[in-house]
C-alpha positions in Angstrom: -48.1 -63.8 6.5 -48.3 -59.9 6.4 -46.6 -59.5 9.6 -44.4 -62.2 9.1 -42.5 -60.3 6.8 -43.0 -57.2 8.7 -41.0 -59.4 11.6 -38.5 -60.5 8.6 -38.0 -56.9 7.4 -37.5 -55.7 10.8 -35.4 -57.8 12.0 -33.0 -57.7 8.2 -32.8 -54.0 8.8 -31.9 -54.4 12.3 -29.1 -56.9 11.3 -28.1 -54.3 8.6 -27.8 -51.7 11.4 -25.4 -53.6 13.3 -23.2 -54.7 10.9 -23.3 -51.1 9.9 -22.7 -49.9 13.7 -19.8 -52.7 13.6 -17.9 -51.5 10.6 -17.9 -48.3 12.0 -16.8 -49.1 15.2 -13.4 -51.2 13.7 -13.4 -48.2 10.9 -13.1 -46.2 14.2 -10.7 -48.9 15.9 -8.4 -49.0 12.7 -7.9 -44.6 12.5 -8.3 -43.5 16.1 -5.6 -41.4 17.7 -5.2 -41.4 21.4 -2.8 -39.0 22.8 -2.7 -36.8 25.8 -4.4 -34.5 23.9 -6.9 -36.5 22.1 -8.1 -38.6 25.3 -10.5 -41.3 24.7 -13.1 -40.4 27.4 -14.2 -43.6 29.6 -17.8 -42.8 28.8 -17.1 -43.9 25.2 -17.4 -48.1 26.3 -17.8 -49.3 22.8 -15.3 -47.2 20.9 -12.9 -48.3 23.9 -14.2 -52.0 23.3 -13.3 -51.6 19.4 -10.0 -50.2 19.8 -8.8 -52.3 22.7 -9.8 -55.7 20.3 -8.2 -53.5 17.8 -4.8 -53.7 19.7 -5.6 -57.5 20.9 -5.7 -58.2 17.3 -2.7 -56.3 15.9 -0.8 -58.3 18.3 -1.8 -61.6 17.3 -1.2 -60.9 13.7 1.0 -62.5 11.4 4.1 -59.7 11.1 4.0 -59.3 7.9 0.5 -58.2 7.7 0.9 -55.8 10.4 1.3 -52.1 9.3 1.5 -48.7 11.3 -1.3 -47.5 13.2 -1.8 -43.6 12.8 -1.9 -43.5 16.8 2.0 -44.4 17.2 3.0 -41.4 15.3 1.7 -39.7 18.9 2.8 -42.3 21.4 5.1 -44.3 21.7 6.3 -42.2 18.5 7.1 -41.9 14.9 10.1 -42.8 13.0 11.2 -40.6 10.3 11.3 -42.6 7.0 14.8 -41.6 6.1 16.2 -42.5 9.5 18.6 -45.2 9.6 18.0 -48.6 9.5 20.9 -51.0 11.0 21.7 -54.5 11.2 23.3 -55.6 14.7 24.5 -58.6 16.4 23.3 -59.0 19.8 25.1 -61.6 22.8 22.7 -63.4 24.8 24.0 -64.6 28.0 21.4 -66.0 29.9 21.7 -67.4 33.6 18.7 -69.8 35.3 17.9 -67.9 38.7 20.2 -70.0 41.3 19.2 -72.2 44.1 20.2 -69.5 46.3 18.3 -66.6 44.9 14.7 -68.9 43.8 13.6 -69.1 47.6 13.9 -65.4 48.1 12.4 -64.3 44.6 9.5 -66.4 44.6 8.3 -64.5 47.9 8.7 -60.8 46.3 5.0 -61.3 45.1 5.3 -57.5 43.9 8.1 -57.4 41.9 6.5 -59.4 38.8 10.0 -61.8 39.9 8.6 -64.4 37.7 7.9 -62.2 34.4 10.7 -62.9 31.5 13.8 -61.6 31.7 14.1 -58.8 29.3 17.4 -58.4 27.0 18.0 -54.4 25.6 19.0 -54.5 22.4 19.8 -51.0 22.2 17.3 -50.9 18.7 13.9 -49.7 18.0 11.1 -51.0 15.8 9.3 -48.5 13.3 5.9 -48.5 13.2 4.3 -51.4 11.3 8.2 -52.3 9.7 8.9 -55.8 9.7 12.1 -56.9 11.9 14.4 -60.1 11.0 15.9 -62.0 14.2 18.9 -64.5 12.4 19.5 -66.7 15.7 21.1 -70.5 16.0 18.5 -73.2 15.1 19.5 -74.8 18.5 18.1 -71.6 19.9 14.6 -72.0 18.4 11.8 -71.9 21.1 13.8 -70.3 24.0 13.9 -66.8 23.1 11.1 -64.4 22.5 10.9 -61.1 21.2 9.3 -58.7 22.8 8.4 -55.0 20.5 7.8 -52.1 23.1 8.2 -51.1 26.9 4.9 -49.5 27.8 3.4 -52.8 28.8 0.6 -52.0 31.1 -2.6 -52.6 29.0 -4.9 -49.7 30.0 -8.5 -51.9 30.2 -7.5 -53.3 33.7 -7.3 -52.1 37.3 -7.4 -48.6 37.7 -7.1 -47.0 34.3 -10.0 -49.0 32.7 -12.5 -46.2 34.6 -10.4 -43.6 33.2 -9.5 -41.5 30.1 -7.0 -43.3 27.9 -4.2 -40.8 27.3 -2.7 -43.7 24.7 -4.0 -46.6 22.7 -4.3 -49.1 25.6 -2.2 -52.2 24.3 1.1 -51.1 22.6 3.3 -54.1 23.1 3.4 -57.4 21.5 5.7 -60.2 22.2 6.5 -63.9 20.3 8.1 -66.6 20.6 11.1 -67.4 18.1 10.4 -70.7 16.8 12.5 -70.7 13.6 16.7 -69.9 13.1 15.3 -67.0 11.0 12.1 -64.6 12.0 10.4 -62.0 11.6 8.6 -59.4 14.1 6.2 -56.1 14.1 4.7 -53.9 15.9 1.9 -51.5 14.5 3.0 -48.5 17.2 6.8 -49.6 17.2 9.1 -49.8 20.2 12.5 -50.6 21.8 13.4 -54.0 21.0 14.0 -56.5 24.0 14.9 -60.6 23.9 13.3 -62.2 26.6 13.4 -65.7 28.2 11.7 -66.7 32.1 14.2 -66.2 34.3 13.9 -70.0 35.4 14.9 -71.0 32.1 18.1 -72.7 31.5 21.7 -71.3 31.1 22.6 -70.0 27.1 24.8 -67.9 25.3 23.9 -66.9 21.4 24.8 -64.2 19.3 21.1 -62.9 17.5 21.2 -60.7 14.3 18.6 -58.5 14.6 17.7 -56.7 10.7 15.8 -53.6 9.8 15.9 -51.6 13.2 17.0 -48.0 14.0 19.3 -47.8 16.7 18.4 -46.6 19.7 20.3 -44.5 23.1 21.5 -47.2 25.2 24.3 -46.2 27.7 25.9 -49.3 29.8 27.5 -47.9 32.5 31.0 -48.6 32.4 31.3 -49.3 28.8 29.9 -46.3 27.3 32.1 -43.3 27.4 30.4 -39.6 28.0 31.7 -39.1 24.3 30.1 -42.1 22.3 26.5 -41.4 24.7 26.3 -37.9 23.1 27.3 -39.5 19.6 24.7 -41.6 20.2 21.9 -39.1 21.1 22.7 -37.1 17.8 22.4 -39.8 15.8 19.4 -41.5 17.1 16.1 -41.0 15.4 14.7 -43.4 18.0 12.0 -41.8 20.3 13.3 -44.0 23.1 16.4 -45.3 24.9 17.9 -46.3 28.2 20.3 -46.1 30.7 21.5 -49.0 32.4 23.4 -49.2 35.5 24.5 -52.2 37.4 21.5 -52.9 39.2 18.9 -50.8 37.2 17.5 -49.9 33.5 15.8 -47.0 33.2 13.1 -46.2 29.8 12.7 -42.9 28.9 12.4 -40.8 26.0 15.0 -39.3 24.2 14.0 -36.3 24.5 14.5 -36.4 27.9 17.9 -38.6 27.8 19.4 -35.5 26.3 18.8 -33.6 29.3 20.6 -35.8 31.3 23.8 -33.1 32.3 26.1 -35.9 33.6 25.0 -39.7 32.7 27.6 -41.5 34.6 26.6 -39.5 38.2 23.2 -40.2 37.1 23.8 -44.0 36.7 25.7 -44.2 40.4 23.2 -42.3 41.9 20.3 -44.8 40.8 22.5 -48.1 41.4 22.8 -46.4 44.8 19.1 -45.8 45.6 18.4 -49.5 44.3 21.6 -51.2 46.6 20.0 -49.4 49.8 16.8 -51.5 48.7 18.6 -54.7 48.5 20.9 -54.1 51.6 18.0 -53.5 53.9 15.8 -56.2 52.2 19.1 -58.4 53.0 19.0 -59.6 49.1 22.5 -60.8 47.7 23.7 -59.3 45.1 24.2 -58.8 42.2 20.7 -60.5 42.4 19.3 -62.7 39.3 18.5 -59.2 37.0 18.2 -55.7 37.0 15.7 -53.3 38.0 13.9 -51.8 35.3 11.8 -48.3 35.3 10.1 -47.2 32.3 8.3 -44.0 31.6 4.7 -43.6 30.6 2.1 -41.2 29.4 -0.9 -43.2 31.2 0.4 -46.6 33.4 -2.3 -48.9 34.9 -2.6 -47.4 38.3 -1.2 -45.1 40.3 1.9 -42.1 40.1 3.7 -45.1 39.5 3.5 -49.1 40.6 6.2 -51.9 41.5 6.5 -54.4 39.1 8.6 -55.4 36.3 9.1 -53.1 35.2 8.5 -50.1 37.8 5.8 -47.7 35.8 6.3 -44.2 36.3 3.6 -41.5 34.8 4.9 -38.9 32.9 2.4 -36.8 31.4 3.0 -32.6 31.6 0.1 -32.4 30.2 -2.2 -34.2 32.6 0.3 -32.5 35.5 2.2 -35.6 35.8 5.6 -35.5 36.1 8.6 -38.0 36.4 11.3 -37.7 33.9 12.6 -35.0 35.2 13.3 -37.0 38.8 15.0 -39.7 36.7 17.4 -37.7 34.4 18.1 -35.1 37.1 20.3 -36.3 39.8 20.4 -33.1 41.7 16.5 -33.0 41.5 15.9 -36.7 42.6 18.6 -36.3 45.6 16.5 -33.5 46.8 14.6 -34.1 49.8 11.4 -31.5 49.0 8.3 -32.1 50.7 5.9 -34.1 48.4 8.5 -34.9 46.1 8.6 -37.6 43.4 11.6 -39.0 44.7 9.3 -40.6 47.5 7.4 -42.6 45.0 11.0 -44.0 43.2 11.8 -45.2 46.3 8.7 -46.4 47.6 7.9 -48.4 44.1 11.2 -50.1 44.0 11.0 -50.8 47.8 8.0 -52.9 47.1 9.8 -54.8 45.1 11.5 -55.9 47.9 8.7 -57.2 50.3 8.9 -60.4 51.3 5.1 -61.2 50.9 5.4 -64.5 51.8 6.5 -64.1 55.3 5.9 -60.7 56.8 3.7 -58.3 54.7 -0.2 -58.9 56.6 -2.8 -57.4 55.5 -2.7 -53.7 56.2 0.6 -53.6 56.2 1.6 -53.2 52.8 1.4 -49.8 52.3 3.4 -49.7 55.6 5.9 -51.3 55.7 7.6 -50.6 52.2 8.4 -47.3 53.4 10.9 -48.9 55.5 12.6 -48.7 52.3 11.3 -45.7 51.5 13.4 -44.1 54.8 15.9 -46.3 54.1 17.3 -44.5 50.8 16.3 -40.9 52.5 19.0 -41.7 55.5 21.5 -43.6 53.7 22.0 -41.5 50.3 20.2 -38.5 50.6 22.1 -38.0 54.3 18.2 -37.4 56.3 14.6 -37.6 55.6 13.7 -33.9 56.6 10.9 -32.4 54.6 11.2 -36.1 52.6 6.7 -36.4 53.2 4.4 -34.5 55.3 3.3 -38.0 56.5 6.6 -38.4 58.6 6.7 -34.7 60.0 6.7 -34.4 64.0 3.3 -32.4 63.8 1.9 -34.8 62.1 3.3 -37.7 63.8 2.0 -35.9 66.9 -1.5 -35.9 65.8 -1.8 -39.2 64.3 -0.4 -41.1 67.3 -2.7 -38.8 70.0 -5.9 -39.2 67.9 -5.6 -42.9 67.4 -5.1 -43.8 71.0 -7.9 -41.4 72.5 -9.9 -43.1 69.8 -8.9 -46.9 71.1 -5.8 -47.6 69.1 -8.1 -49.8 66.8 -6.1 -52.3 64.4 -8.8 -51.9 61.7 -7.8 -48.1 61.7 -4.2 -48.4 61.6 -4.7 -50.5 58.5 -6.3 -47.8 57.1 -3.9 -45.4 57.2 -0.3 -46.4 56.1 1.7 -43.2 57.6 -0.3 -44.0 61.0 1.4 -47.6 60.9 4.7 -46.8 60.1 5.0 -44.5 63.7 5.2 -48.0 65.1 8.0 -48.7 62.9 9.8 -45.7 62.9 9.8 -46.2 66.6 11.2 -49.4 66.7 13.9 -48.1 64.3 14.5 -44.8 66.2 15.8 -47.7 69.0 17.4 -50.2 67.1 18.5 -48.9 64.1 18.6 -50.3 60.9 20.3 -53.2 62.1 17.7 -55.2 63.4 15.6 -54.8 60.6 18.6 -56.4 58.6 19.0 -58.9 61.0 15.3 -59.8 60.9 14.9 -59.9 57.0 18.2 -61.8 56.9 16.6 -64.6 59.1 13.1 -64.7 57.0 15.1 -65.1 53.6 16.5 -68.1 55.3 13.2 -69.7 55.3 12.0 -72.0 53.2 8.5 -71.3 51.4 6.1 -72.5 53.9 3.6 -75.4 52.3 0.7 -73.5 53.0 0.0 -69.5 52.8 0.3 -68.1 56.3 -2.8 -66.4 57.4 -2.3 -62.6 59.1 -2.2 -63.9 62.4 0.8 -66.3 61.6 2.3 -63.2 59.4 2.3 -60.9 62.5 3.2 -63.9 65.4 6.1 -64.3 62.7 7.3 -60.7 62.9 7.1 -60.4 66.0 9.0 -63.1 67.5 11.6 -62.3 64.5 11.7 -58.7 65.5 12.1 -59.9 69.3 15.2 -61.9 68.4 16.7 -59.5 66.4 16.4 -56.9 68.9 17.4 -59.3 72.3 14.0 -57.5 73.5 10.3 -58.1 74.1 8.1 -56.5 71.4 4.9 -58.0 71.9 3.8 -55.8 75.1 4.7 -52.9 72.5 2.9 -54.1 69.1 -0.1 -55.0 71.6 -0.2 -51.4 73.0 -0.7 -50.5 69.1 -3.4 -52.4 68.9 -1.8 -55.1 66.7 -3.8 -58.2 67.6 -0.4 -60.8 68.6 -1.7 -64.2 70.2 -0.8 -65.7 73.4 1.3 -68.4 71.9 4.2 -65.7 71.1 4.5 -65.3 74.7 6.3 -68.0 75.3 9.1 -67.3 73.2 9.5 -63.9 73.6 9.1 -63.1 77.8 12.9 -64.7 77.8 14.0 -60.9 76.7 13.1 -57.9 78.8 10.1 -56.2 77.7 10.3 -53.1 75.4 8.8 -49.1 75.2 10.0 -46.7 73.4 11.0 -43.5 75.5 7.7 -41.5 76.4 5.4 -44.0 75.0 4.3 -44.8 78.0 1.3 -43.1 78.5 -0.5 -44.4 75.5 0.8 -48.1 76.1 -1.1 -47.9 79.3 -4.6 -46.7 77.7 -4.5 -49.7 75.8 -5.0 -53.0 77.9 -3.1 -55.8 76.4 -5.3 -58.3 74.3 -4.9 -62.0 72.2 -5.6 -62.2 68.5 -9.5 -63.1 68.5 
């Protein structure tokens, strides 16, 4: 009986203990600030368990039980209390991705194509203030709400072995199922109506209550004059610019640095057509780009998606604002640039997955893009990456033949790859690639995923066609492992080598795909 209750006492106190560890931890949860400079170190796993459930659970609440967390007065930002609050009548027009565009969306696996649509609203959500959204009742069910931009939550992929540089989960979104609703966020954010881009057509005019407006410039709506007016005014930490084929997030303080908005707006609509031209995508296409600006983003510089997330941390020596309110900076080709990264982001949001990006190839061939914008708006790609340079090209292409031009090690190295491409283009020109990625939109979404080998038999023979020449003796001499049954189709054109390439072509004898 003794130890009995020695058992009993034990294992009371130990219960005590960790309902007294757990208060502290969502005492912890409830008050912590995470900001560049306050970092919450990845060796802290259960304070970074408390405060992600923390966020989980701020966005699940009921809005009007939500209130302001002390962390959004760091990022995304505070609000004065004196600033403004607006009511505003927003126009919804929303149009169902068309028969034309679904086949060739549904294959650019990177671009999130299926994610909702978001809406700008040109209005920002305090901290923990409740929102009103007045809409039609016929409406009820088919718009959301979403509070906040900074959508990547920081406990997945990359940035969950990491120090959080913000709270990891700032961004909530619900569906509206009444004519009249209410919304919060406990860090705040822009505002944004959403809808899946396969829903059906609408138009509805939404009231949105209790928000502060925020910098939105349309081009060609918003004069140079009513921007400024509008960047005085604001007490909104963030705002956008939106072009014709791209949005761009980023903070206001960093909007008002922007020395002329409209060139700035061209100049992005023009990095962003290049994209779709070479990709062979109509346009306009079913929405926007969008680019948003982040103190700590999932993964990466920056990542494809939707939205495109860009770091932007000074702090952490991270740096991309300054590339996307500066035209002169980002239409400066300077070795190891940022503007390599824009254009490499948004060109993955043109890979056709489906069809022609094997495995290896990924980081490869979206710098087709990449060049793309570096030749046809910049005017040349000199000093655009020390990966492209002639020495290095040089050394890449001699050491990987004397070492037996091995697939396995061109997929390893995504500059070494795109040699073979740039050669092909160096021919051909730009063209063919067009031509090529004209004839794969065409296709229909095969029934079954295509394995590598049917991904590279595929680009060859289109690449063949589109040229009027034999590549397969060529992607063999890489090493790229083409079967026999291409041969066929392709020894009807005259084979093809780039100039000088000779010598390594010959040190690789020609062999199937195992």
């Amino acid at each position: 009986m003794f130890k009995q209750k020695i058992l009993f006492a034990s294992a009371f106190a130990l219960a005590a203990f960790s309902a007294h560890a757990a208060a502290d931890l969502s005492g912890f949860a409830a008050t912590a600030i995470v900001s560049p400079e306050r970092p919450l170190s990845k060796d802290l796993a259960e304070q970074r368990r408390a405060v992600h459930d923390k966020c989980l659970e701020l966005a699940s609440m009921r809005p009007e039980d939500i209130r302001a967390h002390p962390s959004a007065d760091f990022f995304p930002g505070a609000v004065p209390k004196d600033a403004k609050r607006v009511s505003k009548k927003i126009k919804i027009s929303h149009r169902q991705i068309s028969e034309e565009l679904y086949p060739i969306a549904e294959k650019l696996s990177y671009s999130g194509w299926d994610r909702p649509t978001l809406y700008s609203t040109g209005l920002y959500a305090a901290p923990g203030e409740l929102v009103k959204i007045t809409m039609p009742q016929e409406m009820a069910g088919r718009i959301s709400v979403q509070i906040g931009c900074h959508s990547d939550d920081l406990n997945r992929w990359m940035a969950k072995g990491e120090d959080w540089r913000r709270m990891p989960l700032v961004v909530n979104s619900r569906l509206l199922e009444n004519a009249v609703n209410t919304a919060a966020n406990a860090f705040g954010g822009l505002i944004y109506l959403s809808c899946p881009p396969t829903g059906g057509d609408f138009e509805a005019e939404v009231e949105i209550e209790n928000a502060v407006p925020a910098p939105h410039f349309v081009l060609g709506k918003t004069t140079e004059a009513q921007w400024r007016k509008m960047l005085e005014n604001s007490a909104a930490p963030w705002g956008e610019v939106e072009c014709a084929s791209i949005i761009l997030t980023i903070s206001a303080d960093s909007l008002k640095k922007i020395p002329d908005i409209e060139k700035n707006a061209r100049v992005w609509d023009a990095i962003v057509g290049a994209c779709y031209d070479l990709a062979q995508i109509p346009v306009p296409f079913y929405r926007k780009q969008r680019v948003v600006s982040d103190v700590h983003i999932g993964g990466g510089f920056m990542h494809s998606g939707y939205p495109v997330m860009a770091q932007h941390c000074p702090s952490a020596g991270l740096e991309s604002e300054s590339y996307i309110y500066d035209p002169a900076k980002l239409m400066n080709s300077v070795e190891g640039a940022a503007n390599w990264g824009f254009f490499h982001e948004i060109g993955h949001n043109m890979q056709n997955v489906v069809d022609w990006v094997f495995g290896g190839s990924t980081e490869v061939t979206v710098n087709l893009f990449t060049l793309y914008v570096f030749d046809t708006v910049l005017g040349g790609r000199n000093g655009a990456h020390p990966g492209i340079s002639k020495e290095e090209t040089r050394k890449m292409t001699e050491a990987y033949f004397a070492s037996g031009a091995k697939f396995e090690d061109w997929q390893k190295n995504p500059f070494l790859g795109l040699i073979m491409f740039r050669q092909i283009q160096a021919d051909f020109g730009w063209d063919m690639f067009k031509r090529a990625f004209k004839k794969f939109n065409e296709k229909g979404k095969p029934s079954a995923e295509k394995t590598d080998g049917e991904k590279i038999d595929g680009m060859v023979l289109c690449f063949s066609e589109a040229a009027g020449r034999d590549m397969m003796p060529f992607f063999r001499a890489w090493g790229v492992p083409v079967s026999d049954s291409v041969r066929e189709k392709t020894k009807k054109y005259r084979p093809w080598m780039p100039c000088g390439f000779e010598k390594y072509a010959s040190a690789k004898p020609e062999t199937a795909k195992p």
